[in-house]
C-alpha positions as CSV (number, residue, x, y, z in Angstrom):
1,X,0.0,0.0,0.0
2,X,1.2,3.5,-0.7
3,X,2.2,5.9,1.9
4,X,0.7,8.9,0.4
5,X,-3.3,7.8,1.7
6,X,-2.1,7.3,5.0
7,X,0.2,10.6,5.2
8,X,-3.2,12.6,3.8
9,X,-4.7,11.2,6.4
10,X,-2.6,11.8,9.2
11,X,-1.6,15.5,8.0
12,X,-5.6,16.1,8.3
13,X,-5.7,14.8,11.4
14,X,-2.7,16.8,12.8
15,X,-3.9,19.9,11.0
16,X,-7.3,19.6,12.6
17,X,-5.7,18.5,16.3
18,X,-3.7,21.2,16.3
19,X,-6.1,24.1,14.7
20,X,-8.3,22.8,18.5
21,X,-5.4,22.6,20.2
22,X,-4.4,26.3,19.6
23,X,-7.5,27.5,19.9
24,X,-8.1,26.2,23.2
25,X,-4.9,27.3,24.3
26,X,-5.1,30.4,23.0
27,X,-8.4,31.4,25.4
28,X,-6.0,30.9,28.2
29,X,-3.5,33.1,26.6
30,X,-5.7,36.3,25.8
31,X,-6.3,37.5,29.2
32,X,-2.2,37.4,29.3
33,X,0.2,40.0,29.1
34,X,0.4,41.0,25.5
35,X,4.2,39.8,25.4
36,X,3.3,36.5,25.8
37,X,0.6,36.9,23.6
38,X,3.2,37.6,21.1
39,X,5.3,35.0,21.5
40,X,2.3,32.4,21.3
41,X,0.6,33.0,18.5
42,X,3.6,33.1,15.9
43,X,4.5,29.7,17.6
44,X,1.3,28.3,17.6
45,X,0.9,29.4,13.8
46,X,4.0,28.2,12.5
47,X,4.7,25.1,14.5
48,X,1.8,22.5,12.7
49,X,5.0,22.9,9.7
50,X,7.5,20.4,11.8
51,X,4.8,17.5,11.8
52,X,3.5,18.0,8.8
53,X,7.1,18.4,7.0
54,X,8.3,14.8,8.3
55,X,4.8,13.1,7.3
56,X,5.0,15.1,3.5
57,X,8.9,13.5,3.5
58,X,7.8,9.8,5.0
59,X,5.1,9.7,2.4
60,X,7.9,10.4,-0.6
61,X,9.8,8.0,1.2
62,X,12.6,10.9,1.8
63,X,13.0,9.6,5.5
C-alpha cells in the first residue's frame, strides 16, 4: 500500500488537532500579558509545519 493515503490522512488529522489545540490554548492566553501573547501566536501558527514536513517526507519515502 502507498504511503501517500495514510500521510493525507494523518496531515488532516494533525492539522485539525492542532487548529483545537491552539485554539483552546489560546483562550488561556488572551487575558495574558500581550508579550506572551506575542510570542504564542507566531509559535502556535507556524509550529503545525514540523509535523506536517516529516509526514510530507515519509510519504515520498525521503525519510
Amino acid at each position: 500500500m502507498s504511503r501517500t493515503p495514510i500521510a493525507v490522512l494523518a496531515i488532516i488529522v494533525v492539522v485539525i488537532g492542532w487548529i483545537s489545540a491552539a485554539t483552546i490554548l489560546a483562550d488561556y492566553v488572551r487575558p495574558l500579558h500581550w508579550s506572551i501573547q506575542a510570542l504564542y501566536y507566531p509559535v502556535a501558527g507556524f509550529a503545525w509545519v514540523f509535523p506536517v514536513r516529516w509526514l510530507m517526507l515519509w510519504a515520498a519515502h525521503k525519510r
